[in-house]
N, C-alpha and C positions, 0 to 999 in steps of 0.2 A: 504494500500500500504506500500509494507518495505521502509525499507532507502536504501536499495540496487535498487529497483525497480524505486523508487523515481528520486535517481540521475542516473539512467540507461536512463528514460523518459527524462532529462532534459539535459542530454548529446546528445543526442537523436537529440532534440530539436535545439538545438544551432549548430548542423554540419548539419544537415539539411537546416538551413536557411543561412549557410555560403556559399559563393562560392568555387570551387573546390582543392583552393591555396593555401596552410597553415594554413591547418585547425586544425593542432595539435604543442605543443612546444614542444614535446619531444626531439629535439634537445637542446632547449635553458637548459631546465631544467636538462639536463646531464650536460650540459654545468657549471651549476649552481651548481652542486650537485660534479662536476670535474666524472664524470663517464663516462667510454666511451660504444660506443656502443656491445663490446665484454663482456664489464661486463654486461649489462644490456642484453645480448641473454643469459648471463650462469644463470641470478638469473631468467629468464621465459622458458628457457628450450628451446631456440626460434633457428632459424638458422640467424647467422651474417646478413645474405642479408634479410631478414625478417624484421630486425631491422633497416635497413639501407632504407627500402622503407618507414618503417615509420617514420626516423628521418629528412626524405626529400619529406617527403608528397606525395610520389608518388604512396601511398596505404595508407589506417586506418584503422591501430587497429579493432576492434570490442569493444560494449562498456563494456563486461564482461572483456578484454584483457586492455582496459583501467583504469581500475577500479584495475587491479591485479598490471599496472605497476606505479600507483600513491602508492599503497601500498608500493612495492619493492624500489620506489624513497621518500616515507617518505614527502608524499604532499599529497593536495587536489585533486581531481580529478580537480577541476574549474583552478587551475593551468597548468595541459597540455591542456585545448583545449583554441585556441585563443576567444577571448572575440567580444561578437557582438559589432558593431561600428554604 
């Protein structure tokens, strides 16, 4: 198994077993990073409202799209999704 496949499966894993509500931080981490959602559509090539559904969880990513915007924000992946409790 790759490292890619690896953390794909255990990304995977953890929004699966979460409930449907804030399942990802990609708000926080813009936040964190001072980026707003219009930078982060121009570095994935993405539409505004695309970005905007997933900074308020009202849709995720995919976890290859995941993978691409921990890259572009210079983090973990384990960083945008929220953590099992």
């Amino acid at each position: 198994m790759t490292k890619k496949q690896y953390l794909c499966n255990r990304i995977y894993i953890i929004i699966y077993n979460m409930d449907s509500k804030h399942l990802n931080r990609i708000k926080v981490v813009l936040a964190e990073k001072d980026k707003s959602n219009k930078w982060l559509a121009e570095q994935l090539g993405k539409d505004q409202a695309t970005i905007s559904k997933w900074v308020t969880n009202t849709t995720q990513p995919n976890l290859e799209m995941l993978l691409l915007i921990a890259k572009v924000l210079e983090v973990n992946v384990n960083e945008l999704v929220r953590p099992l409790e």
